[in-house]
MARTIFI-129702 format. One line per 2 residues: number of its first residue (from 1); their letters; for each residue x negated, y, z negated of C-alpha. Coordinates in pm, whole numbers. Example, Ala and Ser with C-alpha at 12.3 -4.5 7.8 and 13.67 -1.06 7.14 Angstrom:
REM residues 2
1> AS> -1230 -450 -780 | -1367 -106 -714
***
This chain:
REM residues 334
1> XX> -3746 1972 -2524 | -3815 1722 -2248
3> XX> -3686 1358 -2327 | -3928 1143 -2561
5> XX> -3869 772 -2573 | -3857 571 -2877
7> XX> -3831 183 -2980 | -3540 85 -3137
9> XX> -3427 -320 -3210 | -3685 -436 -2936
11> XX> -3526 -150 -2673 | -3662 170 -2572
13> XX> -3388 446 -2595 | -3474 807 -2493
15> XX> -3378 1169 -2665 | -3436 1530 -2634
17> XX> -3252 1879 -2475 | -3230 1917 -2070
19> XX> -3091 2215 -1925 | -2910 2284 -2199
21> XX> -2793 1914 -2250 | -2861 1686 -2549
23> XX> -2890 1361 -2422 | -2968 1021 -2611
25> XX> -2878 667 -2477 | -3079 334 -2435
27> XX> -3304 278 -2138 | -3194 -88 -2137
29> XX> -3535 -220 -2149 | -3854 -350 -2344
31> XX> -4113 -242 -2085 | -4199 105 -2190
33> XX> -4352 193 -1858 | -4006 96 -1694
35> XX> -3866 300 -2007 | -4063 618 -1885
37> XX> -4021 587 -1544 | -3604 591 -1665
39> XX> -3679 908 -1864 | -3818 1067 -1613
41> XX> -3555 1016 -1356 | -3224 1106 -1587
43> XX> -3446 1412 -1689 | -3477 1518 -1277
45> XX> -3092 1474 -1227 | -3028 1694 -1520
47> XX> -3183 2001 -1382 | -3096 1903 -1069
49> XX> -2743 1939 -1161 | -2791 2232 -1390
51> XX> -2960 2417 -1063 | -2814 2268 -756
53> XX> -2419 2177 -858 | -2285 1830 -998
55> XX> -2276 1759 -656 | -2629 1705 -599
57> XX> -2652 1421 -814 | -2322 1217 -771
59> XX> -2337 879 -680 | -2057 671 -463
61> XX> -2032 438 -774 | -1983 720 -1022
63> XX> -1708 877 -820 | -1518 529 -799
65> XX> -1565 473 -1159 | -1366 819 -1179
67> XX> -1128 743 -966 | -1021 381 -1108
69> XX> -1025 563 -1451 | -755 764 -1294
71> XX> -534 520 -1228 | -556 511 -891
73> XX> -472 173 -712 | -804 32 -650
75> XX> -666 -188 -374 | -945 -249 -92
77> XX> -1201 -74 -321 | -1417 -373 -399
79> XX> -1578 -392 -71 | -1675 -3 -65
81> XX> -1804 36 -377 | -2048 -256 -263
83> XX> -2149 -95 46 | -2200 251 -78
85> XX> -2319 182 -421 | -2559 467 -564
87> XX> -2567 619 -252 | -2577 1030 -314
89> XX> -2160 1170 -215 | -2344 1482 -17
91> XX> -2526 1266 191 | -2230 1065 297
93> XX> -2105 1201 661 | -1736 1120 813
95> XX> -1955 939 1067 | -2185 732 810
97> XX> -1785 614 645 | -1703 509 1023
99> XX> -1984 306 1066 | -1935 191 750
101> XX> -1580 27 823 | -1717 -87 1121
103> XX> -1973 -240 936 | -1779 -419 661
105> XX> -1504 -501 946 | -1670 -622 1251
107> XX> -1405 -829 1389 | -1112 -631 1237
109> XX> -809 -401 1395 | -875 -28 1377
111> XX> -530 36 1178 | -716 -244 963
113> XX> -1031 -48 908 | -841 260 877
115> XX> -679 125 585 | -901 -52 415
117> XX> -1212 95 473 | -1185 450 518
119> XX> -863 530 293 | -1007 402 31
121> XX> -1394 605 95 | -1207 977 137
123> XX> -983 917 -113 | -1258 812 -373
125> XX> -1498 1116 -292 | -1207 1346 -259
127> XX> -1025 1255 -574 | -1385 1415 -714
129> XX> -1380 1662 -510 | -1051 1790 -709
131> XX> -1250 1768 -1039 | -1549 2009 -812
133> XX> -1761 1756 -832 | -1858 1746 -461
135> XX> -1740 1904 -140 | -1392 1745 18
137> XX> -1410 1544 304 | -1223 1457 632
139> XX> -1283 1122 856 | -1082 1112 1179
141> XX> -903 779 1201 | -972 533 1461
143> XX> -703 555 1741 | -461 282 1657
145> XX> -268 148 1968 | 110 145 1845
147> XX> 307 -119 1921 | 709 -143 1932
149> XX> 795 -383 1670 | 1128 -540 1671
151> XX> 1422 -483 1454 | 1603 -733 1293
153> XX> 2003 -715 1329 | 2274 -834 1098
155> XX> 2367 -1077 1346 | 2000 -1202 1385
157> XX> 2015 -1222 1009 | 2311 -1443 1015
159> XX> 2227 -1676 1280 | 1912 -1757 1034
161> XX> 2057 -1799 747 | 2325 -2062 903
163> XX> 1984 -2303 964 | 1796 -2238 656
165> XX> 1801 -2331 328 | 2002 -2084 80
167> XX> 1682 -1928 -79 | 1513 -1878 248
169> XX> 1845 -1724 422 | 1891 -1527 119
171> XX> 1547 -1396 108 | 1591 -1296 473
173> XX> 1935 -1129 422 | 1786 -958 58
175> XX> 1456 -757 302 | 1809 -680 540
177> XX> 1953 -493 281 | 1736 -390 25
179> XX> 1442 -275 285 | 1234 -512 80
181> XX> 843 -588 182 | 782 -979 158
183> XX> 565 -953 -99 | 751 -730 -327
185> XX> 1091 -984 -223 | 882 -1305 -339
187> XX> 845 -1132 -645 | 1144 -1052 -788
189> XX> 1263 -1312 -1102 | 1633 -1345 -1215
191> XX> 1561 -1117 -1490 | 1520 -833 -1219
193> XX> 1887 -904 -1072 | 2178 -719 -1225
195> XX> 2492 -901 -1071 | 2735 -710 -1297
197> XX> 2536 -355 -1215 | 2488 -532 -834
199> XX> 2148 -383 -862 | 1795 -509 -853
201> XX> 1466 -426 -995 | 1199 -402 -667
203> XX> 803 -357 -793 | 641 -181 -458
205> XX> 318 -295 -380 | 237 -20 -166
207> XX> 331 214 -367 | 243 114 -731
209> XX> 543 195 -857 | 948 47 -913
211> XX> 1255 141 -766 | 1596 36 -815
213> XX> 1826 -116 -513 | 2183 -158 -447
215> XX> 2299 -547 -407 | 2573 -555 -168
217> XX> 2863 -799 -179 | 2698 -989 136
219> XX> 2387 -1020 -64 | 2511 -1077 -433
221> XX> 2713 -1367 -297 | 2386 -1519 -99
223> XX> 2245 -1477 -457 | 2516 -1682 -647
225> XX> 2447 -1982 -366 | 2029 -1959 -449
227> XX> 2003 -2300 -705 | 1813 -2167 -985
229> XX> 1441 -2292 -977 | 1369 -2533 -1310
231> XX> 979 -2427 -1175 | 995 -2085 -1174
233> XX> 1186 -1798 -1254 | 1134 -1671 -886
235> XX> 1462 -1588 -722 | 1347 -1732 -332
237> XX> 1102 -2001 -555 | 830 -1920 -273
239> XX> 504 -1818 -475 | 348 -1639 -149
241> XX> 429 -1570 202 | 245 -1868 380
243> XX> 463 -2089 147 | 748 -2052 379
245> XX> 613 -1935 655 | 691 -2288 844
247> XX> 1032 -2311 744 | 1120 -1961 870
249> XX> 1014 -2045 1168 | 1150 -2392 1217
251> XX> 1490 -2187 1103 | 1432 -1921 1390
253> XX> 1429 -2236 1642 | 1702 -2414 1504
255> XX> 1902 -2141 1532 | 1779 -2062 1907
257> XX> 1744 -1675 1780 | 1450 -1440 1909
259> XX> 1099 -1510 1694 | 1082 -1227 1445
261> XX> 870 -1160 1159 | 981 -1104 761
263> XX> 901 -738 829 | 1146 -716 1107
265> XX> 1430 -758 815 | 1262 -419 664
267> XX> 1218 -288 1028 | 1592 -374 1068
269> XX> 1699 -229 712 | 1498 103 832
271> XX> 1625 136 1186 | 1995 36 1054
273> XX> 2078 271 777 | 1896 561 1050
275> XX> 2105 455 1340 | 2412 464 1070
277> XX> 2352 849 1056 | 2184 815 697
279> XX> 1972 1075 683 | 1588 1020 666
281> XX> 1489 1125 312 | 1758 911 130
283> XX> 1648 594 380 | 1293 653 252
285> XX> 1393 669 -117 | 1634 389 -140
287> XX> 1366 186 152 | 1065 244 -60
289> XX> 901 436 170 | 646 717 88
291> XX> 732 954 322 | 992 1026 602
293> XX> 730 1121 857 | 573 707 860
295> XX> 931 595 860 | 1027 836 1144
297> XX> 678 727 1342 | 736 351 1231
299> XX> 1034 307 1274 | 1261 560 1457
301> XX> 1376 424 1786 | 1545 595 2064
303> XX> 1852 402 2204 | 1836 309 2559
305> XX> 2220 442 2586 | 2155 772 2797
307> XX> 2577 868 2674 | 2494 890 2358
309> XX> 2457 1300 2411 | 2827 1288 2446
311> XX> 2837 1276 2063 | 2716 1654 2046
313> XX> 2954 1734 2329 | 3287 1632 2143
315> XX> 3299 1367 2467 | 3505 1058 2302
317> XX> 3271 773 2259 | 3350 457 2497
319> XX> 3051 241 2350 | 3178 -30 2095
321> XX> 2729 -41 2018 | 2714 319 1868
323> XX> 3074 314 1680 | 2928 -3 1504
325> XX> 2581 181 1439 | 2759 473 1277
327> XX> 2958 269 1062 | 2726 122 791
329> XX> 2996 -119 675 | 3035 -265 998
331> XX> 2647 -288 952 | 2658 -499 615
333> XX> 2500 -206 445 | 2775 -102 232
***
């Protein structure tokens, strides 16, 4: 029975049996011609979909609705869902999704567009594609010109926190050893911070999820010397990262030490504990990281000393640099 619309409190609704499919919902509107014209279009889809697949009829919007139901992170998925809308999935082309994050970043970084545009756009139409709603799909990334970034050392580390204030040397020293990200540092409250366990409680922002990490002596004693905040139950106080982003760097020249970023402490945490001979898998579990392949790309550096291949030749080491790097104590990692 092809859908028949009715009048119901002032609102048309429609009913009836489509391919097989009862279907009965409001048309949201008073104008029975606009009513019809509804009808008539949810009727098409059905036997569209009935003959031609699910996929013939699903929207962008109805896939994202999916995939936030999921639980998926919907960071960066505003701005897609805008530009796509109720455009069909099948006619949505890896090219049409590169143009697209060109479109929505004009003036943007291709690792920027790459993450925030078209992550977010194949992992959407994908996540239906695992329910066979539509066909998967694969975008080639924009070429993203790596660039070295610095490590921080424990001795940069140091030299900061002896000019800074003890919640912004301790925040510094805390991303050092924990392999904190800024934001996810900021974040933690004194009810996160087990000084009798010496652990913490670290929410990843990347990641979505929690993770527990070890507080070193170093690091628990920092703590102790943090004033507790009567504002906020913050541990560093700082509510975001341009909040101290003066004072670290008025602490940087004060201190006469190379210009580094927050994420250098993370860097240095990272290049550290794999330098120490800590294998990559645990550095990626206790560093937060999601897998070992992006920490070994990220942040895997070769060292300049061209004697280090005396270590697989038995040949007794004579650089002070790598007995240090091996020795994660000597490292303020224990």
């Amino acid at each position: 029975m092809p859908l028949k619309i009715f009048k119901r409190g002032g609102v048309w609704h429609y009913r009836g049996t489509v391919a097989g499919r009862r279907l009965r919902r409001s048309t949201g509107t008073a104008n029975k011609e606009i009513a019809n014209r509804l009808a008539a279009e949810i009727e098409d889809k059905a036997w569209k979909c009935r003959l031609d697949g699910p996929g013939s009829i699903l929207t962008f919007a109805q896939a994202a609705i999916r995939y936030r139901a999921a639980g998926k992170s919907t960071r960066y998925l505003a701005a897609v869902e805008d530009y796509w809308r109720d455009t069909l999935v099948k006619d949505i082309k890896p090219g049409a999704i590169k143009d697209a994050a060109r479109a929505l970043y004009p003036q943007a970084s291709a690792a920027t567009r790459n993450r925030q545009a078209i992550t977010p756009m194949v992992a959407i139409i994908n996540h239906a594609a695992e329910a066979e709603l539509c066909a998967r799909i694969r975008v080639k990334h924009f070429k993203v010109d790596t660039k070295s970034k610095k490590p921080a050392t424990l001795e940069w580390v140091r030299a900061f926190m002896q000019h800074s204030s003890p919640q912004l040397g301790g925040l510094a020293l805390f991303m050092f050893l924990t392999g904190a990200r800024i934001s996810e540092a900021l974040a933690v409250s004194w009810d996160d911070v087990d000084m009798r366990d010496k652990t913490v409680l670290i929410r990843q922002t990347k990641l979505g999820n929690e993770r527990r990490a070890h507080l070193p002596q170093s690091l628990i004693v920092a703590l102790a010397n943090i004033p507790r905040s009567n504002s906020t139950a913050r541990v560093f106080w700082y509510s975001h990262r341009a909040a101290c982003f003066k004072m670290w760097n008025r602490a940087i020249k004060a201190a006469n030490i190379e210009r580094l970023s927050y994420h250098s402490c993370r860097h240095g945490y990272a290049t550290a504990m794999l330098r120490a001979g800590i294998d990559p898998v645990t550095v990626a579990k206790l560093g937060g990281w999601k897998s070992t392949r992006h920490l070994f790309e990220t942040y895997g550096h070769a060292l300049d000393d061209r004697t280090v291949t005396d270590l697989i030749s038995g040949t007794p080491q004579t650089q002070p640099t790598h007995q240090s790097a091996r020795n994660p104590r000597k490292m303020g990692t224990s």
